[in-house]
N, C-alpha and C positions, 0 to 999 in steps of 0.2 A: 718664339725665337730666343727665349730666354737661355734653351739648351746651346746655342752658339757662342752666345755673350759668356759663359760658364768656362767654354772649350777656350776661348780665346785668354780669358783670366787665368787657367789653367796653364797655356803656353808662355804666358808673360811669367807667370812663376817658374816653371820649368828653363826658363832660359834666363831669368834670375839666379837660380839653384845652380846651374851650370857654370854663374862665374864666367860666361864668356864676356872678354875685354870687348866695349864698344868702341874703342879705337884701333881694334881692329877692322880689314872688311867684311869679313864674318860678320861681327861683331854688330856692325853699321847696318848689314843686311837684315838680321835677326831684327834690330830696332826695329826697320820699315817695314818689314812684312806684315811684324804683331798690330805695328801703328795702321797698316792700312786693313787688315783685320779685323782690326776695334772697331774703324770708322765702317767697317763693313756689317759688323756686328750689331751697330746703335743703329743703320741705315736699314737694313731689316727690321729691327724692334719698333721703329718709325712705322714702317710699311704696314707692319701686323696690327697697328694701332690706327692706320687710318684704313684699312681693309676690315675690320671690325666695325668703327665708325659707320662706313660705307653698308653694310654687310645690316645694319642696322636700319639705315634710313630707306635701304632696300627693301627689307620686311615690312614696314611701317607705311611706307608707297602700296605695298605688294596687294595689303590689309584693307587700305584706303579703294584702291580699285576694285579688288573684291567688292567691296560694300556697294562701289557705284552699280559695280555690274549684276549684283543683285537687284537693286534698285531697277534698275533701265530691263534688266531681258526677262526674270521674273516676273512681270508685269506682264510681257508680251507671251507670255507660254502659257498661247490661250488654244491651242489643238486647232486652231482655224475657227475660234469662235465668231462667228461677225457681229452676234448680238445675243441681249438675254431678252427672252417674252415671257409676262407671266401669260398661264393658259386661264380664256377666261373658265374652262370650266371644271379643273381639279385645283385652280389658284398655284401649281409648282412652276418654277423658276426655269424655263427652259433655255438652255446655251444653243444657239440656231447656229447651225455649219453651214454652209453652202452646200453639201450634199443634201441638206435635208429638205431645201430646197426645190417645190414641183415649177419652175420658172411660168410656164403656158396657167396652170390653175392657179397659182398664189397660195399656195395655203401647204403646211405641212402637219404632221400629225404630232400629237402630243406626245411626248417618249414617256410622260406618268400613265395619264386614261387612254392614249391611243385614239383620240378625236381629233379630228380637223378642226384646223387653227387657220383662218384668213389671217390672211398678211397684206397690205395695203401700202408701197415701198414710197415712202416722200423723197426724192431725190433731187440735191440743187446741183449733179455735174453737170460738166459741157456735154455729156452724151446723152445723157435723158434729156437737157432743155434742148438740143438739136434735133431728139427725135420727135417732141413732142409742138416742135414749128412747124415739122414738114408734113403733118397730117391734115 
């Protein structure tokens, strides 16, 4: 906004240079306009300096969330992993989906050697301890 403040010290010369009598109404008017110009001019240069400020603690915020939100949802972009098992018998790390899943046999196969893998599911919900009263 500095280009404003420039234009208005510009005008104040210009109507310096002109020699018009301030006691005239001309004269009177030319004063007020420049005067509220000026204050219109500093009232901008104001603005631009706390729209900066702002403009700053906004990035700074913007930066800070990012980091949460890496924190928080990177953790959870796990492709529907529900668990890792090693296999007992190639020892690799397997990521178990629920797809992979045979629910009725328990056991799924290995995605390294492709052998069956019992699964044996310890559960403390309200659904499994309900089901396993009514039996």
């Amino acid at each position: 906004m500095g280009y404003v403040k420039e234009r208005v010290a510009y005008l104040k010369g210009l109507v310096a240079g002109m020699n018009i009598d301030e006691a005239t109404n001309e004269g009177k008017l030319f004063k007020e306009i420049i005067g509220v110009l000026d204050d219109i001019a500093d009232s901008l240069t104001d603005i631009e300096e706390t729209q900066e400020y702002l403009g700053e603690q906004v990035d700074s915020i913007d930066e800070d969330l990012g980091a949460l939100e890496s924190m928080l949802y990177d953790d959870c972009d796990d492709d529907g992993v529900i668990a890792e098992i090693e296999c007992p018998h190639c020892h690799d790390i397997i990521e178990l989906t629920e797809d992979m899943l045979d629910d009725e046999a328990g056991s799924f196969k290995c995605t390294s050697c492709g052998k069956d893998i019992m699964v044996e599911w310890d559960c403390n919900c309200d659904e499994c301890s309900d089901e396993g009263e009514e039996s």
